[in-house]
N, C-alpha and C positions, 0 to 999 in steps of 0.2 A: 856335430850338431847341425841339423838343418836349418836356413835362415828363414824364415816365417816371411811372406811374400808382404805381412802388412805392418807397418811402424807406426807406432801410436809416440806423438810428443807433446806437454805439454811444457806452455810459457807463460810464468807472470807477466798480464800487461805492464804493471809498474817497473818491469827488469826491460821491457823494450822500452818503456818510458826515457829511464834513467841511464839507460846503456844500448841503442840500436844496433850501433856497429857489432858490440859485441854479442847480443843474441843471433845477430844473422850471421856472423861467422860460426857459433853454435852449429844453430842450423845447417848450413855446407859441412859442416864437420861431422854433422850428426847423418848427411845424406851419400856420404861418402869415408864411409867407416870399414875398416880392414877387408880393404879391398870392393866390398861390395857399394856397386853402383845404387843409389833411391832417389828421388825426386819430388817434390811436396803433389800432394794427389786433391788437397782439400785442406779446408781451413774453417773454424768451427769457432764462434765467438760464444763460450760458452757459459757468459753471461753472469761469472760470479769472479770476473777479477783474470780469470785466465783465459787462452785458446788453443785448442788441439790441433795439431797438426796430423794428417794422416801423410806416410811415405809409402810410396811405395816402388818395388825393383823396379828399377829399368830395363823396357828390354829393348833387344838391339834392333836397333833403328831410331830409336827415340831420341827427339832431342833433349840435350840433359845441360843445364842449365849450370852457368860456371860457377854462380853466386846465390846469393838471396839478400834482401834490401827492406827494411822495414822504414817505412816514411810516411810522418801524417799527410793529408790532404787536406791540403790549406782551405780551399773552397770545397765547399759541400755539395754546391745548386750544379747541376747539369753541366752547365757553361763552362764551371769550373774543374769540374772531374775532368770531365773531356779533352780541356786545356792541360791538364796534368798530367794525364793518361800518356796524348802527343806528345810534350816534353820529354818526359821519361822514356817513352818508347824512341825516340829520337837519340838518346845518350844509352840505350841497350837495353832498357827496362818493361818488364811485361807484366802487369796486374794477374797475378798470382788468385788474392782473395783480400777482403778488407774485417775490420773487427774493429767496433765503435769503446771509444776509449768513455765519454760520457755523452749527453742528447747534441753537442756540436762538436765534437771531434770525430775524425773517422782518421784510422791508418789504415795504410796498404801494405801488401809482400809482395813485394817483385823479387821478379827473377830475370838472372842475367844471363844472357845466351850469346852475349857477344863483348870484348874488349871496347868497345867505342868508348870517349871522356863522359 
């Protein structure tokens, strides 16, 4: 069976709600599945409770990310993303895509490309 170049997932917001850690280990598990190397390609707030994720193959050369990390963002306004963004990016973390939980929550998906605490 041939691996299909493109991975379609989808996730209850309410299961990242209730369980982060464990959707994003999902996800790593779901991007690195027997054998075959993927990598989130896009991220899709799909506006009725869930978000899709598209994967797809890695190819060589690419950097492929060890982790994924689902985390609201505290602040909304400019000042604030920005300030999160740095944080994050500072402890290994790279904004992936975000998907609005309702009109003042927003979470992120990072991805971890590096060991750092």
């Amino acid at each position: 069976m041939k691996n299909h170049p493109l991975k379609i997932v989808r996730i209850e917001v309410e299961d990242i709600i209730f369980d982060p850690d464990a959707q994003s280990l999902m996800l790593k598990n779901a991007c690195s599945r027997n054998g075959i190397i993927r990598k989130v390609a896009g991220i899709c707030d799909s506006g009725d409770g869930t978000i899709v994720l598209s994967l797809e193959l890695a190819a060589e050369g690419d950097k492929i990310p060890i982790g994924y990390r689902f985390a609201p963002l505290p602040d909304t306004s400019f000042e604030g993303v920005a300030a999160e963004l740095q944080v994050r990016h500072a402890h290994g973390l790279t904004l992936t895509g975000t998907f609005r939980l309702d009109d003042k929550t927003i979470w992120g998906l990072y991805a971890r490309y590096s060991q750092k605490a």
